[in-house]
C-alpha positions as CSV (number, residue, x, y, z in Angstrom):
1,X,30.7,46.4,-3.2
2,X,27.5,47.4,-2.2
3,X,24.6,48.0,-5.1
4,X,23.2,51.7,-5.0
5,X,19.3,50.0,-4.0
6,X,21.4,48.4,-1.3
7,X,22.9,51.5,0.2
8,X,19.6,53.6,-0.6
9,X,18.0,50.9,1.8
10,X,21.1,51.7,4.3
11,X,20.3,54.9,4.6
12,X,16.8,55.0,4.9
13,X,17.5,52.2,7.5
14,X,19.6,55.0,9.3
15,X,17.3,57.7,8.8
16,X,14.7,55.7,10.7
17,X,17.0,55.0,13.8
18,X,18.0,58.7,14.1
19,X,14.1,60.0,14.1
20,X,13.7,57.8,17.0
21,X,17.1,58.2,18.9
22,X,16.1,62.1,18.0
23,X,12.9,61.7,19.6
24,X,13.7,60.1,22.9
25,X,16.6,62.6,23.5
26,X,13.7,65.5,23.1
27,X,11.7,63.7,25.1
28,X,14.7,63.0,28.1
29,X,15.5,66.6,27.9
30,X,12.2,67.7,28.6
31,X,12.0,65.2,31.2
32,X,14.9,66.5,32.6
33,X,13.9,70.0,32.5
34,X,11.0,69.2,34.4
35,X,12.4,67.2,37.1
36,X,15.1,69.8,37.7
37,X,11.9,72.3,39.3
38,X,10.5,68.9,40.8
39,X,13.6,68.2,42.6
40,X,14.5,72.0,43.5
41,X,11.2,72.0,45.4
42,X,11.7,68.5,47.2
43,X,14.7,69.1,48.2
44,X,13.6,72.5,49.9
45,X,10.9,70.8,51.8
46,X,13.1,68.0,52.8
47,X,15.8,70.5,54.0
48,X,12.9,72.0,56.2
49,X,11.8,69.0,57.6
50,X,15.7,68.0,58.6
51,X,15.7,71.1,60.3
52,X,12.2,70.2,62.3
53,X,14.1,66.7,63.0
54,X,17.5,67.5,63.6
55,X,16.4,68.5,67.4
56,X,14.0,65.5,68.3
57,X,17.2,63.0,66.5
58,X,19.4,64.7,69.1
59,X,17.1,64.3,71.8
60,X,17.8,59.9,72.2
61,X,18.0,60.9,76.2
62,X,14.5,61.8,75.9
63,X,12.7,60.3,73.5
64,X,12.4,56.7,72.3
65,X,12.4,56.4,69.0
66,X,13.4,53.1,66.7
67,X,14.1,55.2,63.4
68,X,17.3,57.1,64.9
69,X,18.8,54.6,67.6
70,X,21.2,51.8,65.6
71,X,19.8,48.1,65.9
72,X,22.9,45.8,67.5
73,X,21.2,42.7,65.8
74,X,19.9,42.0,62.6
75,X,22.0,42.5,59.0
76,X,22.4,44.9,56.5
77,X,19.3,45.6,53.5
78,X,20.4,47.2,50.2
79,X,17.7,49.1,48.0
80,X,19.3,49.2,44.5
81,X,17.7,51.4,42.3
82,X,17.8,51.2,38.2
83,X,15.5,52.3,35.5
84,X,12.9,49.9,33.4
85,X,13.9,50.9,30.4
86,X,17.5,50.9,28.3
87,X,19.1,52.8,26.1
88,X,20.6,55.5,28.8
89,X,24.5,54.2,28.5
90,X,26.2,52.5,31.7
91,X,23.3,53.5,34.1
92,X,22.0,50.4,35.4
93,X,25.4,48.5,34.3
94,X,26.8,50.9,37.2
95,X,24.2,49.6,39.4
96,X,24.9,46.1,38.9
97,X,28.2,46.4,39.3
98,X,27.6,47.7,42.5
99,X,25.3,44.7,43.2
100,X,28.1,42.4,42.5
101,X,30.5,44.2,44.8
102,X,28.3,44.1,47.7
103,X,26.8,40.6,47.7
104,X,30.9,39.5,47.7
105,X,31.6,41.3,50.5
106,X,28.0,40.7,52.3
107,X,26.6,36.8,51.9
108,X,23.8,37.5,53.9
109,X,22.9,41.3,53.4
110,X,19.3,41.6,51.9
111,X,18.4,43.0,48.2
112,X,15.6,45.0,47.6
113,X,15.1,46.2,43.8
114,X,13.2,49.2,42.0
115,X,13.7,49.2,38.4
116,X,13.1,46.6,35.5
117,X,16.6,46.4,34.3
118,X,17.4,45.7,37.6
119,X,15.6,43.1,38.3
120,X,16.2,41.3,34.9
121,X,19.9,41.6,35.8
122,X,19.6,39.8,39.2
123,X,17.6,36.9,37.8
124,X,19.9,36.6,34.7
125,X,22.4,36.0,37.2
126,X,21.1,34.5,39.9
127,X,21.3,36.8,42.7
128,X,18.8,36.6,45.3
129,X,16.8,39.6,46.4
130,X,13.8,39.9,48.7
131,X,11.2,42.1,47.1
132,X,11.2,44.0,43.9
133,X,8.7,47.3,43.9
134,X,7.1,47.1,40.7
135,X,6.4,50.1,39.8
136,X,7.7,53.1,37.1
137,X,9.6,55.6,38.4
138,X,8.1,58.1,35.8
139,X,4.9,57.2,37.6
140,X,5.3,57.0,41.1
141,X,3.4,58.9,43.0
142,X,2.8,59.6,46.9
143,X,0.9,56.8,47.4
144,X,3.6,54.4,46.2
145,X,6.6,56.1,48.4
146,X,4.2,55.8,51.6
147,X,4.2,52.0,50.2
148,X,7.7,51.6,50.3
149,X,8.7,53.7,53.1
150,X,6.3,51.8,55.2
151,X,7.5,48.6,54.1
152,X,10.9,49.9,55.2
153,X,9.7,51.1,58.6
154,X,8.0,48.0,59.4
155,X,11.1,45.8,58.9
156,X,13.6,48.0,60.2
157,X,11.3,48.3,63.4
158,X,10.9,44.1,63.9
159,X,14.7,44.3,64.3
160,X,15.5,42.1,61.4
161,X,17.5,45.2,59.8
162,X,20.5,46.6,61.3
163,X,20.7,49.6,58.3
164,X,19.1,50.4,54.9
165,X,21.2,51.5,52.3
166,X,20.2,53.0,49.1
167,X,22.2,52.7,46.2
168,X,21.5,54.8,43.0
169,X,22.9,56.8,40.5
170,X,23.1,60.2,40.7
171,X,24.2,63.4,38.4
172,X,24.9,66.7,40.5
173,X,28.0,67.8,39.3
174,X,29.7,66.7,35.7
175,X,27.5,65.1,32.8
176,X,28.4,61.1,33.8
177,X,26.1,59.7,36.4
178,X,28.0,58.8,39.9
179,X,26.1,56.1,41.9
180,X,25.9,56.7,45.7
181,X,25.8,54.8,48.6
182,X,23.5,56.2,51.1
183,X,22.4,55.5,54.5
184,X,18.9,56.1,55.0
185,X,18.2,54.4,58.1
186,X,18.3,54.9,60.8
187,X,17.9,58.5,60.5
188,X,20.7,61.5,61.5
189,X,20.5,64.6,62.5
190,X,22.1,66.6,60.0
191,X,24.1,69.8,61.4
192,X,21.5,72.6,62.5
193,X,21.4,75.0,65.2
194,X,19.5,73.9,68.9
195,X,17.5,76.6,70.2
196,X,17.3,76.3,73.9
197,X,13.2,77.8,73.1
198,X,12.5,74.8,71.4
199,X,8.9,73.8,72.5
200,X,7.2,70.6,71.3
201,X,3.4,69.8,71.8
202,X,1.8,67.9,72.9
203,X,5.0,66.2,73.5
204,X,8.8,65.8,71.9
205,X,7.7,62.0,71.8
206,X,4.5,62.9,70.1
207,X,5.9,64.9,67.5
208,X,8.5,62.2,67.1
209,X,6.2,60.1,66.2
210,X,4.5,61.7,63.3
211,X,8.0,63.8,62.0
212,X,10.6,60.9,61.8
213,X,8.6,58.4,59.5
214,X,7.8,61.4,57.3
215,X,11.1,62.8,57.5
216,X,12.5,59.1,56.3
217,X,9.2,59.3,53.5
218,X,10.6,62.2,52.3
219,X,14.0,61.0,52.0
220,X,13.5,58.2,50.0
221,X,11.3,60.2,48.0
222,X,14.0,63.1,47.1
223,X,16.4,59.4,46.3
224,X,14.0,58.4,44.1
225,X,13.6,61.5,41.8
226,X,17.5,62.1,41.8
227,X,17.8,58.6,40.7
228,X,15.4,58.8,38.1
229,X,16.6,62.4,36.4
230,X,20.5,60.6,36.3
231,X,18.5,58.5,34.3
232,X,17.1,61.6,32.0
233,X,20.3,62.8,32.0
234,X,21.8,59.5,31.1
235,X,19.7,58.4,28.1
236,X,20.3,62.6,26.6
237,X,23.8,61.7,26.8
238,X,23.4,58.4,25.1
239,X,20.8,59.5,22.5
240,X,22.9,62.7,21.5
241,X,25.7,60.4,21.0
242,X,24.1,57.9,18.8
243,X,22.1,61.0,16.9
244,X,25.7,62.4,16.1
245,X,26.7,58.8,15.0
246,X,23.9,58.2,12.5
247,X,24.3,61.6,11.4
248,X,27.9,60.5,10.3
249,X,27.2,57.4,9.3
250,X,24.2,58.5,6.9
251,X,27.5,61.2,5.2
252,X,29.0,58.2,4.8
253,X,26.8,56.5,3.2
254,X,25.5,59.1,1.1
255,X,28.8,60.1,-0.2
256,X,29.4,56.7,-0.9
257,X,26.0,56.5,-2.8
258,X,26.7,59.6,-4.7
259,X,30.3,58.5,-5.8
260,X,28.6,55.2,-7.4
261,X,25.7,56.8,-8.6
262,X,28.5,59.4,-10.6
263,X,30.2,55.9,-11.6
264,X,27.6,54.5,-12.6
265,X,26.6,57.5,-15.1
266,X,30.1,58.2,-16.5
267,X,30.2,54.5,-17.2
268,X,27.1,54.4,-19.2
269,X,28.0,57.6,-20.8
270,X,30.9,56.3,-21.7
271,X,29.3,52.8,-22.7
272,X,26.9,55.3,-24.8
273,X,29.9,57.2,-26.6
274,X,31.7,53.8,-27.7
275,X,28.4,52.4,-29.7
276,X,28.2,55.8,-31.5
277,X,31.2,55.9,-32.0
278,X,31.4,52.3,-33.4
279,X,28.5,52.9,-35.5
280,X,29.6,55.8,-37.0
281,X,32.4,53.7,-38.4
């Protein structure tokens, strides 16, 4: 049985680990909170820009345009896209498992990674992958999706790349995280209303130009911020679970301590009583 120094030192051990599984959680939710105005708005301005690009995507008759016609040659590239930190549950063990899926059913598909974790889990195991984009999702700014989305772009256009898929998790409905598989190039026009007025200038194929690699920059940008508040939302739920566990674990102890601490006193009350008594004999 454990002393009452060695379960005072439990405890405090506890005590420790729940200030900082307490802390995080704040610091998700907040997160979370945030991101939740941060996506509302990106995902308005990307429905806007659908709607500008829905026409021209329609219009393959008329314009030429890479980023909306399907390559015939070329093979399949796979963004996968974790976090680069732990301690948010099964997110990036979703992700991975994902990974593993795909490379068995796709030898010659290319991997591109975002995220740490993810990264660490491909090396640990040996899978190949062309680039990694090394940079924080909590960080990443405008500058860094032009950087990827041009990367993108550029390979998609050389006709190396038939389609890029993302693959990411994502929490809309329910509190688990469900990862998606998207298709994010080439582009689609989503269903929107043609206006026969619809006047482009200087041309359809000029506006084209400049709207369809900033409709797929916004894209992957709204991809990235839902994949990174699943991952808010993920370490919450983890760090509320392990808060509630410490906090039952620290009862435990601490009615354990107090039941040997009340042992320990009766005994040497008792242990006091029987030398009285004995030298009152």
């Amino acid at each position: 049985m454990a002393s009452l120094k060695e379960i005072k030192s439990r405890i405090d051990s506890v005590n420790s680990i729940h200030n900082v599984t307490d802390s995080m959680y704040l610091i998700s939710a907040s997160e979370y909170h945030f991101l939740n105005d941060r996506v509302n708005h990106q995902n308005s301005f990307l429905k806007e820009i659908e709607k500008a690009a829905a026409p021209l995507l329609r219009l393959s008759d008329r314009i030429t345009s890479i980023y909306s016609n399907p390559s015939l040659t070329g093979v399949e590239a796979y963004i996968f896209i974790g976090s680069d930190k732990g301690l948010c549950g099964d997110y990036n063990k979703q992700i991975c498992k994902k990974a593993i899926e795909i490379r068995k059913k796709d030898s010659d598909g290319k991997f591109f990674v975002i995220g740490e974790k993810i990264k660490k889990f491909f090396d640990s195991r040996n899978i190949d992958y062309e680039k990694d984009f090394n940079f924080s999702l909590n960080k990443f700014t405008i500058y860094k999706t032009d950087e990827v989305s041009s990367f993108f772009l550029e390979i998609f256009k050389s006709d190396k790349i038939k389609n890029v898929y993302a693959i990411y998790n994502v929490t809309d409905t329910g509190i688990q995280s469900e990862t998606v598989f998207d298709k994010i190039l080439p582009l689609k026009a989503n269903v929107y209303p043609v206006t026969e007025c619809d006047e482009y200038i200087p041309s359809e194929q000029a506006v084209a130009d400049v709207l369809l690699p900033l409709y797929f920059r916004e894209k992957l940008k709204t991809v990235l911020l839902r994949s990174y508040i699943a991952e808010q939302k993920e370490r919450m739920t983890a760090m509320h679970a392990a808060n509630d566990n410490a906090k039952e674990l620290i009862n435990s102890l601490t009615l354990q301590y107090n039941h040997q601490r009340q042992n320990a006193i009766t005994r040497e009350i008792t242990e006091i009583s029987g030398e009285r008594n004995k030298n009152g004999r």
